[in-house]
Phi, psi and omega in degrees: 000333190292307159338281204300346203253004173252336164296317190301321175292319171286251224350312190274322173284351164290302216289319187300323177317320188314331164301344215227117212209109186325313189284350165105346194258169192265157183242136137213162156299131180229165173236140176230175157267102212256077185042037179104335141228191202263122190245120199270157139177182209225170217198095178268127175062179215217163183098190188300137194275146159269078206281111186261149190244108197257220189245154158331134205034049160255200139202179194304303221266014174260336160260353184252278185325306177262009169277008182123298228317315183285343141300334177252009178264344180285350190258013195208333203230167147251134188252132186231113151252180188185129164277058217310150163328131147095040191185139146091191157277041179249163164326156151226073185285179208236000188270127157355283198321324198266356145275189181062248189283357156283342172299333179266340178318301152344309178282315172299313150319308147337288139105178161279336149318294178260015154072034184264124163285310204192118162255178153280122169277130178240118181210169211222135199015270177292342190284322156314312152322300191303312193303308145314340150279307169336269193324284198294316179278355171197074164332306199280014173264342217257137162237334161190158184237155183214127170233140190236145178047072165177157191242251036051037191283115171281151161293127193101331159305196156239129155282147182268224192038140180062037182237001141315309208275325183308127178126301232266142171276338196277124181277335175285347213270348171256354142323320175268345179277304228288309217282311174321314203274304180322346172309303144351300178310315182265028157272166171228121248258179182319305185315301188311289181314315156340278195315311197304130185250308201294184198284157193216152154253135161259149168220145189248112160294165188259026190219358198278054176315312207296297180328285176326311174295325190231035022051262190283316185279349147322319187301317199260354115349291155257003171240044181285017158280314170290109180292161173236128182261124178249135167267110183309124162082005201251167177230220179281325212246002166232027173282324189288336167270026173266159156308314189309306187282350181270313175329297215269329171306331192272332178274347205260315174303277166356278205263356151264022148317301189300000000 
């Protein structure tokens, strides 16, 4: 009940938002057909696109919108949010089968929907797994990557997601158990993490142990070319909502630019 009754309040504190756009334009919501299904996101600003991928039991206006981060990345980029499946105002299908590599597929799709060769990917725990398969599997869409709170989901690993969910009659809520567990799917194995040639950032709350342990540290074992950023003070579920983190995204964009 706590749950369902803090998605309705973001949920509701998005909408008020939708208006309000850093360039003075109206933000709405759009839609495609993502291989049956309809995968909601929204399109800010103008200049190299920036795709943000947000986390589990989110969507884009809860994890972009209303910390800031996409009004202010909107003032230099066109900012691309997604509503990954099974989240948000997207489809939520309920068969195995419509996760796991299709959540990065979505992004490919996305797009080629809007008629984009190549972006910045950006994603935030689970949207950092996608983001990360996203890089490896199809390099030539990536102009640079940022995983915010995630590392390394290894092959042989546990994605931490949905096994909390199991159980539950409530259909988005076995959407989000189906989508949680399919995480799985998208590990990657030594090799794969290696082949990523673009430039990639990780950011950390600096209180985020679990991530950080089973995660990062792996990462930096074989990625010590990728900084790792820790955002002061933050943990999983308030790294996304510091300044520090919205800030490090913009430099990071920045200075693979030059």
């Amino acid at each position: 009940m706590r749950r369902n009754a803090f998605l309705l309040v973001a949920a509701l504190l998005c909408l008020a938002t939708i208006g309000r756009a850093s360039a003075g334009e109206k933000l709405s919501i759009e839609t495609f057909n993502a291989n049956g299904v309809k995968i909601a996101y929204f399109v800010q600003g103008k200049g190299e696109p920036v795709v943000l991928i947000h986390g589990w039991l989110s969507s884009a206006g809860i994890n972009w919108l209303l910390p800031g981060i996409s009004d202010s990345l909107a003032k230099d980029y066109q900012v691309i949010g997604i509503d990954v499946r099974g989240h948000g105002l997207s489809d939520k299908p309920l068969k195995e089968e419509a996760y796991g590599p299709e959540l990065v597929e979505d992004v490919v799709r996305l797009l080629d929907h809007l008629k984009i060769k190549k972006a910045h990917i950006v994603g935030y725990s689970m949207g950092g797994i996608i983001a990360g398969n996203f890089m490896a599997k199809h390099p030539d869409r990536v102009l640079t990557g940022t995983l915010g709170g995630m590392g390394w989901l290894q092959k042989g690993g546990v994605a931490q997601f949905g096994f909390a969910m199991i159980g539950k009659n409530d259909a988005d809520a076995r959407a989000h158990a189906i989508c949680g567990r399919s995480l799985a799917k998208l590990a990657l194995s030594e090799e794969e993490i290696k082949g990523i040639k673009v430039p990639v950032t990780v950011l950390i709350g600096d209180k985020d142990g679990f991530v950080k342990k089973l995660y990062i540290e792996p990462l930096e074992k074989v990625r010590k070319d990728w900084p790792v950023i820790k955002i002061k003070d933050g943990d999983h579920l308030s790294c996304i909502l510091k300044r520090q983190f919205r800030e490090e995204i913009a430099a990071s964009l920045k200075k693979e630019a030059k």
